[in-house]
C-alpha positions as CSV (number, residue, x, y, z in Angstrom):
1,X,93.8,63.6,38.7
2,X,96.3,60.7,37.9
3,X,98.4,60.5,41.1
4,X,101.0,58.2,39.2
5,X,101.9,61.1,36.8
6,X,102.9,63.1,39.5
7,X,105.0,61.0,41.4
8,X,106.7,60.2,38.2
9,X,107.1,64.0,37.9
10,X,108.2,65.0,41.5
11,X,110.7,63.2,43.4
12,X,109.8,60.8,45.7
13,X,106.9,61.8,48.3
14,X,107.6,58.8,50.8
15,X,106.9,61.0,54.4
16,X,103.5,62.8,55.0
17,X,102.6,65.1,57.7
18,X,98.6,64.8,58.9
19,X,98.3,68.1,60.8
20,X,95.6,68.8,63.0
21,X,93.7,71.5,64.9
22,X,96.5,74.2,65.6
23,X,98.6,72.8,62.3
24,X,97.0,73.4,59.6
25,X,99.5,73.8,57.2
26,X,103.5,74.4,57.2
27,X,105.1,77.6,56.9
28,X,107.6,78.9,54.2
29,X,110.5,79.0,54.8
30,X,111.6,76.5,56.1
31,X,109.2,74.5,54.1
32,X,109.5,75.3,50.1
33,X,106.1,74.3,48.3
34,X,106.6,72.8,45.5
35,X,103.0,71.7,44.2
36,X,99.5,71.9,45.4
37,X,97.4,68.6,44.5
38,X,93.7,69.9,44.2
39,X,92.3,66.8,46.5
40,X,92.6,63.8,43.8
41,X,89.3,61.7,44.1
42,X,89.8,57.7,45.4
43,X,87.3,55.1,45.3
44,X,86.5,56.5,48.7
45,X,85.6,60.1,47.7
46,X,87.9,63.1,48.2
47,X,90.4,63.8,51.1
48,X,89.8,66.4,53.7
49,X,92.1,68.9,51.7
50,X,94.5,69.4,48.9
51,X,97.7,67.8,48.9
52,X,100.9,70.2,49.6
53,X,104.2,69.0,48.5
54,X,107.2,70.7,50.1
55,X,110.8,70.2,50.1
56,X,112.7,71.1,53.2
57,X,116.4,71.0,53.7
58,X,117.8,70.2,57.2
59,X,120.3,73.3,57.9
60,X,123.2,71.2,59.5
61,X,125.5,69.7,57.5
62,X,126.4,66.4,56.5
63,X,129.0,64.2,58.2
64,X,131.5,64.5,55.1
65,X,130.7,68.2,55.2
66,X,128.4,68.8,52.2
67,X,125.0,70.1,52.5
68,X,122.3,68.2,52.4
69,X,119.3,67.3,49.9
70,X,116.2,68.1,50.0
71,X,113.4,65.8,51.2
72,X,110.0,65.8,50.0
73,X,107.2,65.7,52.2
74,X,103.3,65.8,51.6
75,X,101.1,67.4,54.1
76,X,97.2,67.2,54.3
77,X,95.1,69.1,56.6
78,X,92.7,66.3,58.7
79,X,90.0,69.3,58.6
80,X,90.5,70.8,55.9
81,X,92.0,74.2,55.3
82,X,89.2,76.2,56.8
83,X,88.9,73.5,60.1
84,X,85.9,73.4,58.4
85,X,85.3,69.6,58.8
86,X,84.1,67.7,62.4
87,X,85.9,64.7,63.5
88,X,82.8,62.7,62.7
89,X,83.0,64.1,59.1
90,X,86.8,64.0,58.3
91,X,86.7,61.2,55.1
92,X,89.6,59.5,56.8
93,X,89.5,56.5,53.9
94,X,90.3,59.5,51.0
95,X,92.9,60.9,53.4
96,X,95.0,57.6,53.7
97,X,94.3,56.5,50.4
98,X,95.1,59.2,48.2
99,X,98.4,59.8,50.3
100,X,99.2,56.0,49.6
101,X,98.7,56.3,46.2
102,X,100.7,59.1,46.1
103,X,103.6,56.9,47.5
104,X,103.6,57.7,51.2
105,X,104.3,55.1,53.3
106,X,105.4,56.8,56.8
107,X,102.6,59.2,57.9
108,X,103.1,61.5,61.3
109,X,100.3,62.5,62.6
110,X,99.4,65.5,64.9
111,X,96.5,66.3,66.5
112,X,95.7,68.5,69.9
113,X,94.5,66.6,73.0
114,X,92.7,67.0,76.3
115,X,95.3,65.6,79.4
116,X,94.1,62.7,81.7
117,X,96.5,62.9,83.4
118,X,98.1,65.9,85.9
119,X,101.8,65.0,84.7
120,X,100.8,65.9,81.0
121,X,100.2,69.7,81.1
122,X,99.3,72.1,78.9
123,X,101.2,72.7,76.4
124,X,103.0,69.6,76.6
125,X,103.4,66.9,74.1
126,X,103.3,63.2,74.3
127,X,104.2,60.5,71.9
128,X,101.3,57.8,72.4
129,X,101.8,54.0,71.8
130,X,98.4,52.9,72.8
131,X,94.6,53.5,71.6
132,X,91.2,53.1,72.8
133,X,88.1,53.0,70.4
134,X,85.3,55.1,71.8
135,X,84.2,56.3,68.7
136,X,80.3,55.1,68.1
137,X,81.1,53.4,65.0
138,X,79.8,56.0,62.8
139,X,82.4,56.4,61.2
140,X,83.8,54.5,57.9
141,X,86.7,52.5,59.3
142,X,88.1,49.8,57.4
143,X,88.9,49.4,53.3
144,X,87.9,45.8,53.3
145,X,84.0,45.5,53.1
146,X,81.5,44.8,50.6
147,X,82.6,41.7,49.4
148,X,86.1,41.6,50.2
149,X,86.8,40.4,54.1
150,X,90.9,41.7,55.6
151,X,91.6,41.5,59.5
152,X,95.3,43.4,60.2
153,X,96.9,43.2,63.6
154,X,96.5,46.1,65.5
155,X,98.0,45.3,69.0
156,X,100.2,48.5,68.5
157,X,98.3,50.5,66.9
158,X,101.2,53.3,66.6
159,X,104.7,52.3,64.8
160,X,107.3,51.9,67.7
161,X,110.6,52.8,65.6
162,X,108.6,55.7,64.2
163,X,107.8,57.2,67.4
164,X,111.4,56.5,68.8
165,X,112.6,58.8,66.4
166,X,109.8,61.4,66.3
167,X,110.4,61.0,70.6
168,X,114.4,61.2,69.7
169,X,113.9,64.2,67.3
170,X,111.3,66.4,69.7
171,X,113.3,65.8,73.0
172,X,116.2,67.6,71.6
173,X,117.3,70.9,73.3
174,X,115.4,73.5,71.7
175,X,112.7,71.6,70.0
176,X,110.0,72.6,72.6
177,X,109.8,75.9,74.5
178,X,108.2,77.7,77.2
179,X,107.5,77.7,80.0
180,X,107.7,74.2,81.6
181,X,106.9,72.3,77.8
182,X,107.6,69.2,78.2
183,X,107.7,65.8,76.1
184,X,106.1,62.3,77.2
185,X,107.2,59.3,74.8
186,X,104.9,57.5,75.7
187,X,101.0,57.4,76.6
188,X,97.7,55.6,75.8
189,X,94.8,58.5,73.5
190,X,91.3,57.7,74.3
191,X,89.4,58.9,71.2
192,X,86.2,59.8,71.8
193,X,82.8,60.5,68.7
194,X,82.7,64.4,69.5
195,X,82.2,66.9,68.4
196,X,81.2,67.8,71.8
197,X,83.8,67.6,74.8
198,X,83.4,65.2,77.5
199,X,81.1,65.2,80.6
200,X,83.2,65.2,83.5
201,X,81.7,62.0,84.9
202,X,83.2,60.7,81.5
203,X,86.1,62.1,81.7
204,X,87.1,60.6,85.3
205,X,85.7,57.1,84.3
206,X,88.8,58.0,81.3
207,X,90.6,58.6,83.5
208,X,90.4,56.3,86.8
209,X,89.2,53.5,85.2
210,X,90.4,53.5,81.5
211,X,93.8,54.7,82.4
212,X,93.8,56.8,79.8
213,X,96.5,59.5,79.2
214,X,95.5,61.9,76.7
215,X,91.7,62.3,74.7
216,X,91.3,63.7,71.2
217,X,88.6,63.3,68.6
218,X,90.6,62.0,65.5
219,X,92.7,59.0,66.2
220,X,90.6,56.4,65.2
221,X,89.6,54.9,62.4
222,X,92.8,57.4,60.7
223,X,95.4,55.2,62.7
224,X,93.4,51.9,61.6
225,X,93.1,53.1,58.1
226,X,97.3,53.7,58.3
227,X,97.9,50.2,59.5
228,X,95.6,48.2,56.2
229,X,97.8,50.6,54.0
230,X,100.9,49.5,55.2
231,X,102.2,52.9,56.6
232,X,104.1,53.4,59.1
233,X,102.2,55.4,61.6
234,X,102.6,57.5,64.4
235,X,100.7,60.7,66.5
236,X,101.8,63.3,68.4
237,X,99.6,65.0,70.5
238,X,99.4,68.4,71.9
239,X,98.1,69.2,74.9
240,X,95.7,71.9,75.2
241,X,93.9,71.7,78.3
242,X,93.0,69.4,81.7
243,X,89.7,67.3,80.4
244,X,87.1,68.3,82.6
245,X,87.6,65.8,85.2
246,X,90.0,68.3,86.7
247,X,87.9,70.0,89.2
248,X,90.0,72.7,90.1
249,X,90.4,73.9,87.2
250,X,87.6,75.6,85.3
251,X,85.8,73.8,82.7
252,X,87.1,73.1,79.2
253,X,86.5,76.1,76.8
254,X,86.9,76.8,73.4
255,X,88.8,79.9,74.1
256,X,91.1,78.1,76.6
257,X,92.0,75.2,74.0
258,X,92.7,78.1,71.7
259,X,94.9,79.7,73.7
260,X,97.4,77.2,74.7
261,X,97.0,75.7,70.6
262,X,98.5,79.1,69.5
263,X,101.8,77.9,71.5
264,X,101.7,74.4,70.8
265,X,101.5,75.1,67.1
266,X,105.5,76.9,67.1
267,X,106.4,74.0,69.1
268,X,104.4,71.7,66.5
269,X,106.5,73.5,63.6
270,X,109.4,73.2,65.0
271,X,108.8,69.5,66.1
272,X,108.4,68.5,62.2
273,X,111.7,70.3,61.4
274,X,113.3,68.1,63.7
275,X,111.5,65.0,62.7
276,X,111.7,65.6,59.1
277,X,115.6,65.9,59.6
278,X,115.8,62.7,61.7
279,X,113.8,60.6,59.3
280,X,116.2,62.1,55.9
281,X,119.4,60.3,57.8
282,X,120.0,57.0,56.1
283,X,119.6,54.5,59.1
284,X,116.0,55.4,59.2
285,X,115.0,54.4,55.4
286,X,113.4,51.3,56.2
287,X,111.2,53.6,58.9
288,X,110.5,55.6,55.8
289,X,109.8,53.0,53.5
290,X,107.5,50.9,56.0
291,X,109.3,47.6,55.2
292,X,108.0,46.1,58.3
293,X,104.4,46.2,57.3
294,X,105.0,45.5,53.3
295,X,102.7,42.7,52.1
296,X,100.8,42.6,55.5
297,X,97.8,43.0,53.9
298,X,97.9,40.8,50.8
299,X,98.0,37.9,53.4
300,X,95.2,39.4,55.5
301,X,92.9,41.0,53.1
302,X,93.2,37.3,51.0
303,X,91.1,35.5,53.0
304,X,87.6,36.0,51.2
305,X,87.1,32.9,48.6
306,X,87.1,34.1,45.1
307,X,83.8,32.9,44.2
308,X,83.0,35.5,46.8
309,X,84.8,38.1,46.2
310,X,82.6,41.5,44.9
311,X,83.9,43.0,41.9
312,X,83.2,46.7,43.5
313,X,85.1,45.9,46.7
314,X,87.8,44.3,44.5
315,X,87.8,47.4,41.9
316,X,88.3,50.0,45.1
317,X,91.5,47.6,46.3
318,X,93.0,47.0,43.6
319,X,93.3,50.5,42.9
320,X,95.4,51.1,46.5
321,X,96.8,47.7,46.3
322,X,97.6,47.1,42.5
323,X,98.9,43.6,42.4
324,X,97.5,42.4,45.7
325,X,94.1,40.8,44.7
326,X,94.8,39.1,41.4
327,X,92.6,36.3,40.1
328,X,93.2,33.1,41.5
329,X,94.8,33.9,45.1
330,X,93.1,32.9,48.0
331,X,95.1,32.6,51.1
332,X,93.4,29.9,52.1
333,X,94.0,27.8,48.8
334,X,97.5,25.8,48.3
C-alpha cells in the first residue's frame, strides 16, 4: 500500500491515538471514520492493526462564533483488534513507522497500568514524564542497526508540552467520572517483559526502591521508537488495579483488571475528545507538528562513516527518513 497516495488523498493525518488494553478502537459518533488502512507493510513488517482514519469535530464553537473543522486523526490498536497480540509480540517498529509515513508526528498513547503507589487508585489516570526499562531486551528497539549506528537523547522520554495539554485537556470538569477518578500529571511507568504480572517481592522492590509510580507492559521500546521518529510523544495511563505489593488487597486478577478497564475505557473516550479538541486550537500547532524534535535524527543517526554504512540498513531509513541519509553526509565530516 503506498502510504503517500493516501495522505495526498485525505487531509492531513498529523495526530495519532495508540490505544491500548481497554481502548481498542474509538466509537462513532463522536468519531466519523473515514478510511480503514489494511496494515501497510514497512521495512519492519506489518503494524499491530489496520490504520483507522477519523474525523472528529469539537462541538463548541469557535471564538468568532463559527463552527469548527474537522481534524483528522489516525488510530492503531497496540494489540491488535482482537488483543490478540502480547506485549512481547506487539511489532512496535511497524507501528511507529507506518504512522510516520503516514504523516503523524504527535502520537498519544494509552495504555492500562498497575499503581505503585496508594495515591494513584483505581480507576485513576496519570500523565507520566518518566520511564524505566525493565523489559529483557527481547524486544526490537531501535531503527538504527545493521550498518547504520543513531543515538537520540532520551532524558525525557515523554514530550513535556504534549502532556501539559493532554494534563490541561483531561483535568477539565467532566472529563473523568466516578466515583473518586482522579488525574495525576505527573508520574514515573516502570515497564516490565510480561506477559505475566509481577511477583510481589518485585513489585515492592518497584515500588520502595525504584520509586516507581505506575507499571504497564508496553511503554518501552514504543516511546523510544517515538523519539528516533521525531514524534512528539506522550502516555496516559489508566489504572486498573494496586500491583501486588499491596498486601491488603487481594492479589492482581485478570477479572479485577477487567473490571475497573470497563470504566476507565468511557473515561479514556472521553479523555481523547478533550485532547483531540485541545490539540485542533492553533497555539498548539507546533505540538502537533513536532517542531521541536525535526531533524534530531539526521544529526544523530549520521554518525556511521559512509564507507560503513550498509545498504539494507540505509534502504529501511531512507524509506522513514527520505532525504536524511543521502550520499556524502557524515556528521563527522566538514
Amino acid at each position: 500500500m503506498n502510504l503517500e497516495l493516501i495522505v495526498r488523498a485525505t487531509d492531513p493525518v498529523h495526530i495519532a491515538i495508540i490505544g491500548g488494553t481497554g481502548l481498542g478502537s474509538l466509537p462513532s459518533p463522536p468519531f466519523k471514520p473515514v478510511a480503514t488502512l489494511p496494515p501497510p507493510l514497512t521495512p519492519w513488517g506489518y503494524p499491530s492493526s489496520p490504520i483507522t482514519i477519523l474525523q472528529y469535530t469539537p462541538p463548541t464553537a469557535s471564538s468568532s462564533g463559527k463552527p469548527k473543522e474537522p481534524i483528522a486523526i489516525a488510530f492503531l490498536a497496540r494489540h491488535g483488534i482482537h488483543h490478540q497480540l502480547a506485549p512481547h509480540e506487539i511489532p512496535n517498529r511497524a507501528n511507529v513507522a507506518a504512522l510516520r509515513k503516514l504523516g503523524v508526528r504527535c502520537v498519544v498513547a494509552f495504555s492500562a497500568v498497575g499503581s505503585l503507589k496508594e495515591e494513584v487508585k483505581p480507576r485513576d489516570f496519570v500523565i507520566v514524564d518518566q520511564v524505566i526499562d525493565w523489559t529483557r531486551g527481547v524486544r526490537p528497539w531501535t531503527f538504527f542497526e545493521g550498518g547504520m549506528v543513531g543515538h537520540v537523547g532520551f532524558a525525557d522520554p515523554f514530550d513535556t508540552a504534549l502532556s501539559k495539554v493532554i494534563a490541561d485537556a483531561i483535568g477539565k470538569p467532566g472529563v473523568l467520572e466516578g466515583e473518586d477518578a482522579a488525574l495525576h500529571p505527573k508520574g514515573t511507568v516502570i515497564c516490565i517483559e510480561g506477559p505475566q504480572f509481577s511477583t510481589r517481592a518485585e513489585s515492592i522492590f518497584y515500588r520502595n526502591v525504584l520509586n516507581a509510580s505506575v507499571i504497564n507492559m508496553s511503554a518501552v521500546p514504543e516511546s523510544k521508537l517515538a523519539r528516533e521518529a521525531e514524534m512528539a510523544y506522550s502516555m496516559v495511563c489508566m489504572s486498573t488495579d494496586y500491583d501486588s505489593w499491596h498486601e491488603t488487597n487481594e492479589t492482581v486478577s485478570v477479572e479485577m483488571v477487567m473490571g475497573h478497564m470497563m470504566a476507565n475505557s468511557v473515561n479514556a473516550r472521553r479523555s481523547v475528545e478533550a485532547i483531540i479538541e485541545e490539540l485542533g486550537k492553533p497555539e498548539n500547532e507546533a505540538i502537533v507538528q513536532a517542531k521541536q524534535w525535526k531533524g534530531m535524527t539526521k544529526g544523530a543517526g549520521g554518525m556511521t562513516k559512509i564507507e560503513g554504512r550498509s545498504p539494507a540498513a540505509l534502504e529501511k531509513l531512507r524509506w522513514l527518513f527520505p532525504g536524511y541519509f543521502e550520499e556524502g553526509k557524515w556528521m563527522g565530516s566538514g
